[in-house]
C-alpha positions as semicolon CSV with decimal commas, in nm:
position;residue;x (nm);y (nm);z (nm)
1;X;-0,444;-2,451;-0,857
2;X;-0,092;-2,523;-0,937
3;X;0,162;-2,236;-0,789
4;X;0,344;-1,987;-0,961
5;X;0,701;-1,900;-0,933
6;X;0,745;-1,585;-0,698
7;X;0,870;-1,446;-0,969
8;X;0,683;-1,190;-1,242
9;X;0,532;-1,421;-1,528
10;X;0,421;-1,286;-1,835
11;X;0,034;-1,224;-1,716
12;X;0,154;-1,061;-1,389
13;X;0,354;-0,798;-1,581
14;X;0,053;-0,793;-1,876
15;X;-0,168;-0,686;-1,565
16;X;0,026;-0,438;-1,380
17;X;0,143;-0,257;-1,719
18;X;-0,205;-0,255;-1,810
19;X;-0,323;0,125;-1,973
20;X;-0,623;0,112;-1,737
21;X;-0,854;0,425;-1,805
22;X;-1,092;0,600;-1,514
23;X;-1,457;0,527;-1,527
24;X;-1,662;0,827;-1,467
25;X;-1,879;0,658;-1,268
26;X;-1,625;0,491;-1,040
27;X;-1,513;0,837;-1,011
28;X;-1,856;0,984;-0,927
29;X;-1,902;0,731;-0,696
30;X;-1,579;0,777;-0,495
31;X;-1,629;1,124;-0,472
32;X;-1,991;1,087;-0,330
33;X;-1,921;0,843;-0,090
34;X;-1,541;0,910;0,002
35;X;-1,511;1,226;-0,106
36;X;-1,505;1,396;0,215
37;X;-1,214;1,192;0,279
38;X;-1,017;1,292;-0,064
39;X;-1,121;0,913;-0,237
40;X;-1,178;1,006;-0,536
41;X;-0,854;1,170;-0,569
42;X;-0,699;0,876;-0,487
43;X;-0,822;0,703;-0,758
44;X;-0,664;0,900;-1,007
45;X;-0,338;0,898;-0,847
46;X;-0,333;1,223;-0,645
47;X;-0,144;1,088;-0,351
48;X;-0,075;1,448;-0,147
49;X;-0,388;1,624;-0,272
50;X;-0,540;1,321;-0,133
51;X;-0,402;1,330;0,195
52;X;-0,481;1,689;0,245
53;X;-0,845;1,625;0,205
54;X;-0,781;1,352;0,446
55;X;-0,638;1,514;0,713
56;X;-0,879;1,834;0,651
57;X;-1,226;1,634;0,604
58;X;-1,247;1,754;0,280
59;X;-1,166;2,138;0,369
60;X;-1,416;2,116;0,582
61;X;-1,657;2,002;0,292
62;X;-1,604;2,325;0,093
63;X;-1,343;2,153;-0,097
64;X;-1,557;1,802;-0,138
65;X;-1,790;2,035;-0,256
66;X;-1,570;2,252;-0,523
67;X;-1,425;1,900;-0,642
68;X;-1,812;1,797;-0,820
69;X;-1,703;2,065;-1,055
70;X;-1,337;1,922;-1,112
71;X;-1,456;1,536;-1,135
72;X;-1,493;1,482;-1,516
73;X;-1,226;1,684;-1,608
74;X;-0,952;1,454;-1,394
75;X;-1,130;1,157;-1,542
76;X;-1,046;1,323;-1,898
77;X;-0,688;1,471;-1,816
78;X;-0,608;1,124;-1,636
79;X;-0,706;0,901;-1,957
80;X;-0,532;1,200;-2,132
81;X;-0,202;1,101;-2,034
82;X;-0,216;0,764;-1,995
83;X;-0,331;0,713;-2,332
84;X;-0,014;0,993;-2,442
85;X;0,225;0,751;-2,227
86;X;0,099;0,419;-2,421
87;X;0,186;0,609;-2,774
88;X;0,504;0,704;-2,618
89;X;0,592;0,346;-2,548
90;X;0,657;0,461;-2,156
91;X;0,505;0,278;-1,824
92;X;0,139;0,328;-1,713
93;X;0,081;0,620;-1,476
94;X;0,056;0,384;-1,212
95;X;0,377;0,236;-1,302
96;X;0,609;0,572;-1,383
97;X;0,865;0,472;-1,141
98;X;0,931;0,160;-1,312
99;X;1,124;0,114;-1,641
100;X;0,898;-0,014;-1,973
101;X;0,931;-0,383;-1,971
102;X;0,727;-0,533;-2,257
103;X;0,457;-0,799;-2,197
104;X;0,584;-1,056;-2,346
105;X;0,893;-1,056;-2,108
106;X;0,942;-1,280;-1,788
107;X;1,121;-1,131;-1,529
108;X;1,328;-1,433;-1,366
109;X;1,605;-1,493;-1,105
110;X;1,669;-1,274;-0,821
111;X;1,732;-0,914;-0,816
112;X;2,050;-0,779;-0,878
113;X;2,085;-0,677;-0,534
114;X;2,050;-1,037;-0,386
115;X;2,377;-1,181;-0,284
116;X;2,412;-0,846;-0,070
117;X;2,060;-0,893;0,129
118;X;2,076;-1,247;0,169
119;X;2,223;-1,478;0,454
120;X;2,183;-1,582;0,861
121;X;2,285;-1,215;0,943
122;X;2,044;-1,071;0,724
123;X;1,740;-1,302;0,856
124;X;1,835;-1,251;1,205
125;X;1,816;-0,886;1,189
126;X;1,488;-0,878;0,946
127;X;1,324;-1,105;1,247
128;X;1,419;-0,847;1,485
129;X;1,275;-0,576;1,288
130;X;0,947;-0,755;1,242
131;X;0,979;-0,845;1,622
132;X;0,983;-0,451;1,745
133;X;0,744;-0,368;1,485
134;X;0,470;-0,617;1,602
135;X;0,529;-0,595;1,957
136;X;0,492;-0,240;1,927
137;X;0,191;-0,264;1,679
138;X;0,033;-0,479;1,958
139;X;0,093;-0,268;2,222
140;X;-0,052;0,052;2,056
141;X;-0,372;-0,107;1,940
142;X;-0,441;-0,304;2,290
143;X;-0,345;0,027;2,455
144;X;-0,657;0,198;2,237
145;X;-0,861;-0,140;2,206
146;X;-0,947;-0,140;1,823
147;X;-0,841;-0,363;1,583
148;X;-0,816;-0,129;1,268
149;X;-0,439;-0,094;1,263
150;X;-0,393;-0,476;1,324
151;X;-0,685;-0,561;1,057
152;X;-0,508;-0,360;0,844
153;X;-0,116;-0,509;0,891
154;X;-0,295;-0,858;0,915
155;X;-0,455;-0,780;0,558
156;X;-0,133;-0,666;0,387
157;X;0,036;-0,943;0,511
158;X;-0,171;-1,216;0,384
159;X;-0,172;-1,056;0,028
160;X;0,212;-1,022;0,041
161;X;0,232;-1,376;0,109
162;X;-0,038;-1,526;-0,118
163;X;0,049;-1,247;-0,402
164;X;0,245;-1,439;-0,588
165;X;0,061;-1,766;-0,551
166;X;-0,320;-1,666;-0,544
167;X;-0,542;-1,531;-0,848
168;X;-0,805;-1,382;-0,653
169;X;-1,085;-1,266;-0,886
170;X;-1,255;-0,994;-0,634
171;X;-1,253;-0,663;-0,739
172;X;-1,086;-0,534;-0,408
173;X;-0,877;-0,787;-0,367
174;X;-0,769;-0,783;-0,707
175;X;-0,645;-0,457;-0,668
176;X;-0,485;-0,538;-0,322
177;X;-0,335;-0,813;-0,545
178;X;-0,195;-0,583;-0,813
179;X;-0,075;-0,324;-0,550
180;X;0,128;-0,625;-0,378
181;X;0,313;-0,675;-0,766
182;X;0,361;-0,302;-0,794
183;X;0,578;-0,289;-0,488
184;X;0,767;-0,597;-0,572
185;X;0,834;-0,474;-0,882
186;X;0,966;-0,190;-0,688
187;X;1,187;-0,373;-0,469
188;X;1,327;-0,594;-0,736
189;X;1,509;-0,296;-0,922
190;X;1,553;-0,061;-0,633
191;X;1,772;-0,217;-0,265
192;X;1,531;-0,265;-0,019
193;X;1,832;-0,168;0,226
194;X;1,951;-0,330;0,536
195;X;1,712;-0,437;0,839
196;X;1,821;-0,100;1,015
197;X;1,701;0,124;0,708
198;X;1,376;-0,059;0,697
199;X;1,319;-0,002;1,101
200;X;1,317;0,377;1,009
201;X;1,178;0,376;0,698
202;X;0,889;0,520;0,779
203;X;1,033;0,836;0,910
204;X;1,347;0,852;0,682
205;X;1,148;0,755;0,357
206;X;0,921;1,104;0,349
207;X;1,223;1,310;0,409
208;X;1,441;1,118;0,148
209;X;1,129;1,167;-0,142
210;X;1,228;1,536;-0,119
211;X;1,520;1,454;-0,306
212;X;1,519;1,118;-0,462
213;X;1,221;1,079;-0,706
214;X;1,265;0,654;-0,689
215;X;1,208;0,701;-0,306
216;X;0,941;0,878;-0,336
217;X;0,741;0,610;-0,556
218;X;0,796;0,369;-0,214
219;X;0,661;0,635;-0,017
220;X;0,369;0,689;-0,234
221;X;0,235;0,309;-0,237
222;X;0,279;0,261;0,140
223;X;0,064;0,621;0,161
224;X;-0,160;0,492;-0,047
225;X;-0,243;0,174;0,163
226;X;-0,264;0,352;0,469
227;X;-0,519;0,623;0,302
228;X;-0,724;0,367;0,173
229;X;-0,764;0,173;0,506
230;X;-0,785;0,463;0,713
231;X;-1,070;0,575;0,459
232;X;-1,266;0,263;0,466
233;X;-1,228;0,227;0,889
234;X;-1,379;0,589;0,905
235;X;-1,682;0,508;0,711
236;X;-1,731;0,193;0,891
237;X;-1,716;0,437;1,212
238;X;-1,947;0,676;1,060
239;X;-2,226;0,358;0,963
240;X;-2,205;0,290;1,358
241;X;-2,221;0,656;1,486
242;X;-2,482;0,665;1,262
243;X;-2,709;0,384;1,372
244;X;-2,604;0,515;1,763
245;X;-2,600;0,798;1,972
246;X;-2,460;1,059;1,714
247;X;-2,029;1,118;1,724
248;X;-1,786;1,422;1,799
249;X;-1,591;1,520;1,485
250;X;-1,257;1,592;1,653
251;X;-1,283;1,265;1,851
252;X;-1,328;1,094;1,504
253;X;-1,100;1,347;1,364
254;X;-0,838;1,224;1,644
255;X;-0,893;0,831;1,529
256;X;-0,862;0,958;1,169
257;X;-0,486;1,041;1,232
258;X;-0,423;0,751;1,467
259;X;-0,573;0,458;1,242
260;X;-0,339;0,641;0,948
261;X;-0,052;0,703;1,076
262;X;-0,024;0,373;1,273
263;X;-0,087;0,173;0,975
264;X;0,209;0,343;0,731
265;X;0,373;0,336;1,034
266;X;0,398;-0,077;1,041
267;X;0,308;-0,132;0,705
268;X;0,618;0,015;0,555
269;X;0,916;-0,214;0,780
270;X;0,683;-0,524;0,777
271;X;0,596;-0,501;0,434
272;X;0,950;-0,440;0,290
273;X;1,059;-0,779;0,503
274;X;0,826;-0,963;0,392
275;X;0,848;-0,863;0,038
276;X;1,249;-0,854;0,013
277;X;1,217;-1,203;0,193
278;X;0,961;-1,312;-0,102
279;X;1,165;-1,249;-0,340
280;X;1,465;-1,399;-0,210
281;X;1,328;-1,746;-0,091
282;X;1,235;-2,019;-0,386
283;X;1,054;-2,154;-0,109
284;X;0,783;-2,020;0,099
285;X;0,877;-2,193;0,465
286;X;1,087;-1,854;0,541
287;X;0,822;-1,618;0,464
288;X;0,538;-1,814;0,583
289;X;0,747;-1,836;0,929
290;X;0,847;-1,477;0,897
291;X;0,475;-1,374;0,881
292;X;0,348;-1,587;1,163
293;X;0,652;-1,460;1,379
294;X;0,546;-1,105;1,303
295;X;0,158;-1,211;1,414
296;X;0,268;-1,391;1,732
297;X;0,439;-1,060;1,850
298;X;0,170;-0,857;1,780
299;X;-0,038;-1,081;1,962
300;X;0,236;-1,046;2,315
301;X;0,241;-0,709;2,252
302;X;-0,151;-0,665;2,244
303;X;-0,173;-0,824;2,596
């Protein structure tokens, strides 16, 4: 398959300002199956409701269970207002951090805030961000001995990388895929910031949402990869209690918050290198190196 310029062609922005509408039975199913976790309101967008059921276990079920009588109505007041926003002529819900940009409009060059991010300097101190941030990934996940954190970083980075290039055609990955545009499409109209900003990000970011509605969308997305991980890791641990000698809730409880916050934790500075570094390069020899410099730390810092 011939490659595709890094930057947004007319089928990447066609897919990502898509009016996609909730399926009831996606819904249904999220909420049987993750529900206890706050999946389903994930799906419709409900980052901080979300992540209360999350860190709660569903309210201790009661709220898993009060949410089968709330299910149909998101599904309709979700399709609702997407379908009010396509009349209006405004973004997707998905996209309502991002301008309107119609689809038959190419989004070429680099971002405006290029010729400020780029040079030696700039690489140097980007490698040494990815360098503390993998060594330190490493370290905490051969500390516990689990790979979920690692699986997870690993995954985002090979979609950041291949995101522009690759047409997977997977449902999940698909939607990894189109996750990977929407924060590229974030970065190209909003400064990524310097290598320093990005090394806190993750703490600084939350507290700067409170006030700036544009940080907030960053926030949001790098949430929302960490819930959905977290979520799927869980269940996977839940399959194997399962099939063993039974599990303690506040020991899983315990991993619940670990896996989570470890992930948004490195997610957020390694993903906003790689990505800002995407964007940049009309070549892919920088990021590819970037990325297997990030692995090869985590790899010294896991032994």
């Amino acid at each position: 398959m011939k490659p595709r310029s890094p930057d947004f062609s007319r089928s990447v922005l066609a897919d990502v300002y898509r009016y996609r509408l909730k399926r009831p039975r996606v819904a249904w199913g999220l909420w049987l199956l993750t529900g206890f976790f706050g999946g389903h309101r994930f799906y419709f967008g409900k980052t901080v409701s979300g992540l209360l059921m999350l860190a709660t276990g569903g309210g201790g079920g009661f709220w898993w269970l009060l949410d089968a009588f709330s299910v149909n109505r998101m599904v309709r007041h979700f399709n609702d207002r997407q379908l009010e926003r396509k009349e209006a002529g405004l973004p997707p819900v998905e996209m309502d951090f991002m301008p309107a940009i119609p689809s038959d409009e190419e989004l070429e060059g680099p971002p405006s805030w290029a010729e400020l991010r780029e040079g030696r300097l700039r690489l140097a101190g980007d490698a040494l961000v990815l360098l503390i941030a993998g060594t330190a990934l490493g370290a905490i996940s051969g500390s516990r001995g689990d790979y979920e954190a690692i699986t997870a970083v690993l995954t985002l980075i090979a979609i950041t990388v291949l995101g522009a290039r690759w047409d997977p055609t997977l449902p999940l990955l698909g939607e990894l895929d189109r996750w990977s545009h929407r924060l590229r499409l974030y970065y190209r109209f909003n400064d990524p910031g310097g290598p320093l900003s990005l090394m806190f990000r993750p703490v600084v970011g939350p507290v700067t949402a409170w006030f700036r509605k544009k940080a907030r969308a960053e926030v949001r997305l790098y949430l929302q990869l960490g819930a959905v991980f977290t979520i799927g890791f869980t269940l996977i641990d839940l399959a194997q209690a399962w099939g063993g000698d039974g599990f303690e809730a506040l020991a899983l409880l315990g991993d619940l918050f670990v896996t989570f916050f470890t992930v948004y934790a490195f997610a957020t500075p390694i993903g906003a290198v790689l990505t800002t570094h995407l964007m940049l390069e009309r070549k892919d020899q920088i990021v590819w190196a970037l990325s297997g410099w990030t692995v090869l730390w985590m790899a010294v810092g896991w032994l």
